[in-house]
N, C-alpha and C positions, 0 to 999 in steps of 0.2 A: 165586473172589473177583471182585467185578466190575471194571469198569473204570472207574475215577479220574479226574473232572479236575481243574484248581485248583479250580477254584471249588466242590469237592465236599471240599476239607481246610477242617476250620475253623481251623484254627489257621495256617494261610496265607492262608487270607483277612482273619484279625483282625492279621497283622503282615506283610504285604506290601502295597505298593501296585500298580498296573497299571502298565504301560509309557504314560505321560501325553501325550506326544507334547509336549512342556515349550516354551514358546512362539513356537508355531505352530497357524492354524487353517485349514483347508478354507471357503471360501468358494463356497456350494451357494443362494442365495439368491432371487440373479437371477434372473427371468423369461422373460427374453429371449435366443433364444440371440445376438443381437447388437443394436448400438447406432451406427446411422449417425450420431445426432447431437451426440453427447460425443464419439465416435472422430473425427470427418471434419470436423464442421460448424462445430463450437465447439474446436473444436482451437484452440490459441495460436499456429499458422502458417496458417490459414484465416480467422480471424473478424475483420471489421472493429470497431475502438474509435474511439470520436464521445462525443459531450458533447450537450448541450442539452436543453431540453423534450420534444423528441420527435423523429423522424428526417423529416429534409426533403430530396427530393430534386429536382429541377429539370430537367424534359425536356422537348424540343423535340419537340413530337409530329406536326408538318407543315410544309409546306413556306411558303413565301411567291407561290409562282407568279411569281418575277420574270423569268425566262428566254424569249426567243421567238426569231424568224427573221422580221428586219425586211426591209423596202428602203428603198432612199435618201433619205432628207430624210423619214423617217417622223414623225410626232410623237412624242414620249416618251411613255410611260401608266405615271406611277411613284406607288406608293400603298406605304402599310406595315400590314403585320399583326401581332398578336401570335399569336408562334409558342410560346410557352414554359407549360408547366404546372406548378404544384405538385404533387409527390405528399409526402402526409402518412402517419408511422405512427406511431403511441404508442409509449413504452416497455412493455413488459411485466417483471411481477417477478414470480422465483419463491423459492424459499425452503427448507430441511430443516435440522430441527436433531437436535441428541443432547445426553442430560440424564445428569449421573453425580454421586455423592456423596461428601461430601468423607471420609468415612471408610471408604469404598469403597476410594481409592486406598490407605489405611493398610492395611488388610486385603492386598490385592491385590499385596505387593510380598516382597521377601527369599526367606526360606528355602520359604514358600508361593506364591509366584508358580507358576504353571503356564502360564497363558495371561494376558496384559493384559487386564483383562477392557473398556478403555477403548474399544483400537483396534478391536474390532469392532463395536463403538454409532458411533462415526465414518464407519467404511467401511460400514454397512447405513444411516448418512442419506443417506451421496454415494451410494449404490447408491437408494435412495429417489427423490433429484433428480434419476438420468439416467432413473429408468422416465418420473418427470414427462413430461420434458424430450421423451421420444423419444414417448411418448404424443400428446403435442399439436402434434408437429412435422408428423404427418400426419393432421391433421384439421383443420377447418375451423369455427373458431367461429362463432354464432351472434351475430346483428347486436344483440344485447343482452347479450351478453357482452364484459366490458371488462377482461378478467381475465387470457386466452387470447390466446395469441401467434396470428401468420399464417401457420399451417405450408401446406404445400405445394398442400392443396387450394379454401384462399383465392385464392390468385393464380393455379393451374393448373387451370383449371374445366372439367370434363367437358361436351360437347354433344354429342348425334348427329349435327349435321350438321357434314361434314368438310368441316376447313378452318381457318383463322383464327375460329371461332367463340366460344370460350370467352369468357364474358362474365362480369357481376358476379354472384359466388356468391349461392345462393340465399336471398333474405331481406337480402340488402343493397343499396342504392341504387349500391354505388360501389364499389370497389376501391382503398384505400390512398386515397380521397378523391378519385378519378377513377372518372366516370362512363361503363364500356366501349360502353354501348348507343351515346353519342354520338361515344366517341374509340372507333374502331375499332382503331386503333393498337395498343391498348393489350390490343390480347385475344391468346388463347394458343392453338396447334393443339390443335384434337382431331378425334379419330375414332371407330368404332366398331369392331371385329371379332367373327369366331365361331370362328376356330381359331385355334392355334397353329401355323400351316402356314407352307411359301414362298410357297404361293399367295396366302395370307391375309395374315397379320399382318406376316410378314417382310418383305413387299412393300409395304405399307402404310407400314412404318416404312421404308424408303426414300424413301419420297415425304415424310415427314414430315421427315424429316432433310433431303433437299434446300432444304425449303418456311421450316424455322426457323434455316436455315445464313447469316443473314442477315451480306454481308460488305459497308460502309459504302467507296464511291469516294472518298468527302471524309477526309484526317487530321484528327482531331481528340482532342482529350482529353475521355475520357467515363469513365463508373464503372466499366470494365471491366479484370479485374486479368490477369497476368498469371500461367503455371500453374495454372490455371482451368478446366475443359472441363466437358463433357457426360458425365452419367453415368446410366444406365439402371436404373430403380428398379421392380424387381418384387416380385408373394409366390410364396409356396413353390410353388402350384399352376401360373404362370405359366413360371418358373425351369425344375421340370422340364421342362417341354414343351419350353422354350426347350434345355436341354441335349440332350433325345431328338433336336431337328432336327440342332445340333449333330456330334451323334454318327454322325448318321444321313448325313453329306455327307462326314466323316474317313476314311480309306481306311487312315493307318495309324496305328490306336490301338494296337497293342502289346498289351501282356500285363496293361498297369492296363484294369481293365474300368469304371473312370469317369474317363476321361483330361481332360476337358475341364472336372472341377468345381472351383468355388471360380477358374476361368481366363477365364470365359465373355466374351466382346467381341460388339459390334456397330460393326462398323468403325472397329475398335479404341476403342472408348469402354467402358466397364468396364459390367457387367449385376451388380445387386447386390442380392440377397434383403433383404427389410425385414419379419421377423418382424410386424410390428404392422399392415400391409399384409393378412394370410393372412387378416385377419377379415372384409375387401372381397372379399363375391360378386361382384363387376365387374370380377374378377381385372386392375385396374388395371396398365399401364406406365408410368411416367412418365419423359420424357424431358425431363431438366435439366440445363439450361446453370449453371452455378456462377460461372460469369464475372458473370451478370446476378439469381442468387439466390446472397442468403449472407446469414448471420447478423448482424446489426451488436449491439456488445455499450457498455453504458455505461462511461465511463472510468474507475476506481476501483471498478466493481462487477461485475468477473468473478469467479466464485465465491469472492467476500470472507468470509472464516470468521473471525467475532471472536474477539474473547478472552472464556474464561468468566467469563458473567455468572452474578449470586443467581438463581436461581429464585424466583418469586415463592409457589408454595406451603410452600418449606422452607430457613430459613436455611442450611443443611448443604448442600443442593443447587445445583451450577450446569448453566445449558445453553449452550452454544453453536453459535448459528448462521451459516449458508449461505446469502449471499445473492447472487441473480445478478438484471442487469436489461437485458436484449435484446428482438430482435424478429427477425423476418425480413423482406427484403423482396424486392421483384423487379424492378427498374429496366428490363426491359424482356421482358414474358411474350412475345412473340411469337419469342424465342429456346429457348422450351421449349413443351413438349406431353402432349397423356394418349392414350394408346389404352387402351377397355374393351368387355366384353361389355357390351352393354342388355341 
């Protein structure tokens, strides 16, 4: 006789059902295996909320030169300057919705419920909005796109030559409405490297971190928050290497043969894979101060989810959407950097 499974009796198949797993579903969607800027960025303990037309910030980009070393009965030489800039950034909106029917939820309920079939049209819009979200947080719009937030490569601009060089992203006159070529102030480290070495990179980014460690003599009240730091943003190709050096300097790893992943520091500042980063041959590092870049988000429209509205293709149908309106900004790039391969 042969060997039998369920699904080989018919008469168990036409009056049993499968074990349904009755509501609960596996969420296998995502893209990414992670999301710095829904988890970290836009977090509701990190993100600044502001009002107005658009985000305006107010920085004193130089000095006045009024300080010397007189002698006695010298004449006075007092003149005044303007020291103070605007920087400007737009709001940006983004947006996902989910559509369901109103006799959807009749069917979908009592003795047939299995799964809602609601809450996962919901949780694949919000899953939708963070790919957006984390998609354009590292990239760099185009000076004719008015669409696109300022993610990290607007204001963190790659140069070969090292140093305070980073200027206004390519194809734009200006930077958040400040022109770098003239306010030098206003530009960011970078560098170049070719390995992943001490000799290399690790060395490099010493110097860099000395150079953007910038600590102000004068008290003052400026945009800088507190619980804030530096955090070190690579991709997967970078990461390894950085773990292999890692590993390679520890004497006693023990019996876990990857002791140091997912722990990784650079004097003590956190080293963190950026999945959407792995697509950049310039195996890019970014080093960000959060103190001086953060999200600033509109008052009332941090991911505001209305109530369902008609659909306008079908009386029976509503959608409701997801609406967020932020930006980023950088109140002062000379406290962040990029090291990449040319």
């Amino acid at each position: 006789m042969p060997v039998l499974q369920a699904d080989d009796i018919a008469d168990l198949v036409a009056g049993t059902l499968r074990e349904l797993g009755r509501f609960r579903f596996q969420q296998i969607a995502q893209q990414l295996q992670r999301y710095e800027v829904m988890s970290k960025w836009l977090s509701k303990d990190r993100l600044t909320i502001d009002d107005g037309r658009g985000i305006q910030r107010t920085l004193m980009m130089k000095t006045g030169g009024a300080a010397r070393h007189v002698g006695m009965y010298e004449r006075d030489d007092v003149n005044v300057q303007d020291l103070l800039t605007q920087m400007n950034v737009p709001w940006r909106h983004a947006e996902a919705f989910w559509v369901f029917e109103r006799r959807e939820v009749l069917m979908n309920r009592g003795q047939s419920l299995v799964v809602n079939i609601i809450e996962p049209r919901r949780v694949a819009a919000r899953l939708d909005l963070v790919e957006e979200l984390e998609e354009k947080a590292w990239a760099c719009p185009a000076a004719t796109d008015e669409i696109s937030p300022y993610g990290i490569p607007y204001w963190i601009v790659k140069n070969a030559t090292t140093g305070f060089t980073g200027g206004n992203p390519i194809g734009h006159a200006s930077t958040g409405g400040i022109d770098r070529s003239s306010n030098t102030n206003f530009r960011n480290y970078s560098l170049t490297y070719s390995a992943v070495t001490k000799a290399d990179l690790i060395k490099k980014m010493r110097t860099m971190h000395r150079k953007v460690n910038w600590r102000s003599p004068v008290d003052l009240q400026d945009y800088r928050r507190n619980g804030q730091g530096y955090v070190v943003y690579v991709n997967e190709s970078t990461m390894s290497a950085l773990e292999d050096v890692g590993e390679s300097q520890n004497e006693n790893l023990g019996r876990d043969i990857a002791t140091i992943d997912e722990s990784l520091t650079f004097r003590r500042h956190p080293i963190r894979w950026v999945p959407t980063l792995d697509s950049d041959t310039s195996n890019p590092l970014y080093f960000i101060d959060h103190s001086v870049f953060y999200a600033i988000v509109l008052k009332g429209d941090y991911l505001y989810e209305h109530r369902p509205k008609p659909a306008p293709f079908s009386h029976n149908a509503y959608v409701v959407w997801t609406d967020l309106s932020y930006n980023y900004v950088c109140v002062d790039p000379r406290r962040c950097g990029v090291a990449y391969k040319p």
